[in-house]
N, C-alpha and C positions, 0 to 999 in steps of 0.2 A: 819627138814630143814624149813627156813621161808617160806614164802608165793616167795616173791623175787626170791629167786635164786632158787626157784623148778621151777617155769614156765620155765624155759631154760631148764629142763630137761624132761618137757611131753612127748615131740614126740621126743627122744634121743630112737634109739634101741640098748638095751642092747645084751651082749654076752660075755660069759667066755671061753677066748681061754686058757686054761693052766693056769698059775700064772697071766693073764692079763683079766681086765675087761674094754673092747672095750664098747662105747660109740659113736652112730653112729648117727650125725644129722644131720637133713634134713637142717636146713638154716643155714646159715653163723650166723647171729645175734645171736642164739641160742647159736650157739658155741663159740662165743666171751663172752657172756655172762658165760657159762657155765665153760671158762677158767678162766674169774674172781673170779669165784668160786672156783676154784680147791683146793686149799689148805682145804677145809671144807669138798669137797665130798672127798678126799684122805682119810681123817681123817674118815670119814665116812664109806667108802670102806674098807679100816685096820677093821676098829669095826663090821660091818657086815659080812666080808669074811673070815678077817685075814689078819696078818701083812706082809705074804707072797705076796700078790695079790698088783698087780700093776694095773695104771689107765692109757689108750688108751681114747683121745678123737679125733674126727675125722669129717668132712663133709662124708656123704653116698656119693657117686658116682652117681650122674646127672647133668642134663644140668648145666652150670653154671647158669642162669637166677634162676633156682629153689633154686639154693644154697644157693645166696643173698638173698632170699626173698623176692625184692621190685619192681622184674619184671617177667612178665613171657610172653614166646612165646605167637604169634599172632592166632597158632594153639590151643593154652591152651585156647586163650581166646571165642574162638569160639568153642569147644567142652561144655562151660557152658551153661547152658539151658537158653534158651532165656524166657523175661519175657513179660505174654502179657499183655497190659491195665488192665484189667478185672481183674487181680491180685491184683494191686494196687491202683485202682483210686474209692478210699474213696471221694475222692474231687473232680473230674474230672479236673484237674487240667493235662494238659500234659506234664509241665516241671516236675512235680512230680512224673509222671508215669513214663516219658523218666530217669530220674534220678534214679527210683527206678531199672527198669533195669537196669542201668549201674550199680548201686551197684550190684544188684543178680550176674551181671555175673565175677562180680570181686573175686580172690580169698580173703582166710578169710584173711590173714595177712594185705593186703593192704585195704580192704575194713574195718577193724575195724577201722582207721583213720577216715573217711566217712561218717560214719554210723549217727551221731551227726550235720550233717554239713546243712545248709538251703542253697539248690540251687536255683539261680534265671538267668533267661535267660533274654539280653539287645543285644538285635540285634543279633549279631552272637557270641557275649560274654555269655559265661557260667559264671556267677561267683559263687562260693562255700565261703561262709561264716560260719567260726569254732568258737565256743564259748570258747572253750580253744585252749591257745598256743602251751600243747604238741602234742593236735590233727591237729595242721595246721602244725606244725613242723613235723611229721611225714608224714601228706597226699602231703607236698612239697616235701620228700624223698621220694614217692609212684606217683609223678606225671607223670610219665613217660607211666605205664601199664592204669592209669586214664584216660590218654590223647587218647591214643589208643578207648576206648570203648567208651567215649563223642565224640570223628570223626563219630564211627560207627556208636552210636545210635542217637544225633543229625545234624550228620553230617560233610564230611569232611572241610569246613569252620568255624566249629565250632572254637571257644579258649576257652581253661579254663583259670580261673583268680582265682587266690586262696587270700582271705583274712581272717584275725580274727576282729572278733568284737575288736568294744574300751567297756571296761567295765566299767558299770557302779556306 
């Protein structure tokens, strides 16, 4: 399988009920992705099982927020481990420490959007600046769980503002 469409299938839990090979994923994303695939894993599934064996694909059973991937409970977000200065401030720089925790306590799916991104504080504006489109495209679909932890950790006045660079 490529590179492509195995990523949709890491965190898939497999299980062979009888003639059927259940496919159990944790995000929605995954499984949209993993059904654009099907016709390759079927073919794939016949080759490695048998032509008997049929393909179940399916969301695991939790909250919805988990499902979708691009949010998660306010409870989720507070059982991550809180990040202190001293972790991160190479620069002593506090919008960069406050920023590094909000990443740490972000889950991985939403936080790799992020990861890439140069935060800078303008009054009560957060703004995040992304060097690529697909990572600002996706940290706008991720803005929601973002928004939650920059109230937290800078505070509930806070706004985030999300832009991408013009390149040059």
């Amino acid at each position: 399988m490529q590179r492509t469409p195995r990523a949709a299938f890491l965190d898939a839990e497999p299980s062979l009920d009888g003639s059927t090979l259940n496919l159990l994923f944790r995000y929605g994303f995954h499984l949209k992705k993993a059904i654009e695939q099907r016709a390759l894993v079927e073919g794939l599934v016949k080759q490695t099982f048998g032509p008997e064996i049929g393909l179940e694909m399916r969301l695991k059973e939790q909250p919805v927020a988990q499902q979708l991937g691009d949010l998660v409970s306010p409870a989720d977000l507070t059982h991550r481990p809180a990040v202190t200065a001293a972790t991160h401030s190479h620069n002593d720089d506090p919008v960069t420490d406050r920023w590094a925790a909000v990443l740490d306590r972000l889950p991985r799916t939403p936080r790799a959007a992020f990861l890439d991104a140069q935060p800078s504080l303008d009054g009560s504006t957060l703004r995040v600046w992304f060097r690529y489109g697909f990572h600002h495209k996706k940290a706008i679909e991720q803005r929601a769980v973002v928004e939650q932890l920059v109230k937290q950790i800078f505070g509930p006045a806070t706004e985030l503002d999300l832009h991408l660079r013009d390149s040059d």
